[in-house]
C-alpha positions in Angstrom: 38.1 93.4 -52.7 41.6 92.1 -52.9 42.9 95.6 -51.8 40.4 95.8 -49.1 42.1 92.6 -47.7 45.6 93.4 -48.0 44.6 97.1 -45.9 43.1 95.1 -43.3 46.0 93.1 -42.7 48.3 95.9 -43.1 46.3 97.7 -40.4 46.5 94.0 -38.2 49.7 93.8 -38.1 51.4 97.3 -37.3 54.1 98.4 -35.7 52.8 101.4 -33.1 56.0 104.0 -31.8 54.6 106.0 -29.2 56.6 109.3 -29.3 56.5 110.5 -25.5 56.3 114.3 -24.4 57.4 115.6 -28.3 55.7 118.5 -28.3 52.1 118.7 -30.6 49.1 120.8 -28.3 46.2 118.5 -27.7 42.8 119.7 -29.0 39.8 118.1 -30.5 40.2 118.1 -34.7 44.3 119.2 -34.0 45.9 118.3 -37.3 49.6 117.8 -37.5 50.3 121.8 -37.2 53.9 121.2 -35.7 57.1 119.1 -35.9 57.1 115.8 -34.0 60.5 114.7 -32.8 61.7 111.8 -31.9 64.2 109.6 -31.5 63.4 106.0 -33.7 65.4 103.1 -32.6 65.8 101.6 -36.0 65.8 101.5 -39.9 63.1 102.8 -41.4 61.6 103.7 -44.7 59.9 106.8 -46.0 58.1 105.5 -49.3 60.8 103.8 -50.5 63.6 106.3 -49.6 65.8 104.3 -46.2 66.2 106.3 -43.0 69.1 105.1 -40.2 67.7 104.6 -36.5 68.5 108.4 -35.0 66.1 111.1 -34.4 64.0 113.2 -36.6 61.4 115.7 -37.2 58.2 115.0 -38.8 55.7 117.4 -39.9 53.6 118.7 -42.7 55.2 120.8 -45.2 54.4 124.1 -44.9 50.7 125.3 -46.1 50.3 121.8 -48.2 48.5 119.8 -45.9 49.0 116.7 -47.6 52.5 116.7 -47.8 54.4 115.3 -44.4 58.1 115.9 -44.4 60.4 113.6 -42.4 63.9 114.9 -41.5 66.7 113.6 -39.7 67.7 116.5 -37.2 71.5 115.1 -37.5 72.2 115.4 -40.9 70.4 116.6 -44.4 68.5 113.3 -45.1 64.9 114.5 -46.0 62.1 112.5 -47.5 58.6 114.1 -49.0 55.6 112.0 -48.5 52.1 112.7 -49.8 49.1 111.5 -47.2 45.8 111.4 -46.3 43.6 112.6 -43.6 43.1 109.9 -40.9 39.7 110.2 -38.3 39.8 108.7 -35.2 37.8 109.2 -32.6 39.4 107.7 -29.5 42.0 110.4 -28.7 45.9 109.7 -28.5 47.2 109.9 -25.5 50.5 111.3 -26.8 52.3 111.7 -30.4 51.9 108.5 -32.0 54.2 107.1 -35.1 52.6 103.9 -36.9 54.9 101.7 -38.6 54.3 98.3 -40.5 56.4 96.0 -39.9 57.6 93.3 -42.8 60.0 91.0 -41.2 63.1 93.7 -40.9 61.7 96.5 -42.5 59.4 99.2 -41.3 57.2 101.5 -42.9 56.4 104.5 -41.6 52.1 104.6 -42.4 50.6 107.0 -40.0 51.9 110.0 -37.6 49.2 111.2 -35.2 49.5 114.1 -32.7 48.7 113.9 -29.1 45.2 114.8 -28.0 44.0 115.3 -31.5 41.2 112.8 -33.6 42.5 113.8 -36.9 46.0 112.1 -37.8 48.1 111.5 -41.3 48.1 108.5 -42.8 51.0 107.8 -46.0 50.0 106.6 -49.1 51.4 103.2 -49.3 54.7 102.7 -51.8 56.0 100.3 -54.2 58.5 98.9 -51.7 55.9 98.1 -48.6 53.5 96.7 -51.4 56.1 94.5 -52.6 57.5 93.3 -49.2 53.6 92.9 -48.1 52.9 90.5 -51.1 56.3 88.3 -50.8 55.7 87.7 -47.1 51.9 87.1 -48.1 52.7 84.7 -50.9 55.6 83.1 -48.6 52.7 82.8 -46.0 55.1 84.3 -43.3 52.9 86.4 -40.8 53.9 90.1 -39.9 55.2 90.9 -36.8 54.1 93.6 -34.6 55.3 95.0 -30.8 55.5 98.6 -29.2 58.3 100.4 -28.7 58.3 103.7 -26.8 60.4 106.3 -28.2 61.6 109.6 -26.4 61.6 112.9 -27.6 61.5 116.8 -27.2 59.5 119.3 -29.0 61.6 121.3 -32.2 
């Protein structure tokens, strides 16, 4: 029950990056068959590995479906992240990056392609669980906003 609550509130108070025009083919049941990229306009983290704002491919890993790879197209910063198929019914209009948001840290949690139902969603790490709980036991809401984020197909 307790972990039911704290993924309820995790999926309340999300950051949404809407990747514009980055280049995955819309069709129903389209899984993440090709690299996203986009440009993210701040720090992130991959699990619990730290990523600088800049621009970076994100994909699945070859034939291992579970496995979504995040690159930085600048530079050989890579992170490995196992996930979990994610239905949704209500198409995306375009390639969508999900981040929580725990005061100034964000969490990359779900990558969905444009068109498609079926989207990734990471498993959650150490880090965001930690940073969830403190602002939880602090009683300090998350924050949330959209922020639109350009990019160009890899």
């Amino acid at each position: 029950m307790k972990h039911q609550i704290a993924r309820i509130l995790l999926q309340v108070s999300f950051l949404a990056v809407v990747a514009t025009g980055v280049g995955v083919e819309g069709a129903h049941g389209q899984s993440l068959s090709t690299r996203v990229r986009a440009e993210i306009p701040f720090d992130f983290l991959v699990g619990d590995k730290k990523f600088p704002a800049g621009e970076y491919s994100i994909g699945l890993s070859g034939s291992d479906d579970a496995l979504l790879r995040v690159s930085r197209v600048h530079g050989n910063l890579t992170a490995f992240r196992l996930t979990s198929e994610n239905l949704n019914l209500a198409r995306k209009g375009s390639d969508t990056l999900v981040f929580h948001q725990y005061g100034d840290q964000y969490f990359l949690s779900e990558v969905w392609p444009a068109g498609g139902t079926d989207g990734r969603t990471l498993l959650e790490s150490r880090g965001e669980r930690a940073a969830h709980e403190a602002m939880a036991k602090n009683k300090i809401a998350t924050q949330s906003r959209t922020v639109a984020v350009t990019g160009g197909a890899q």
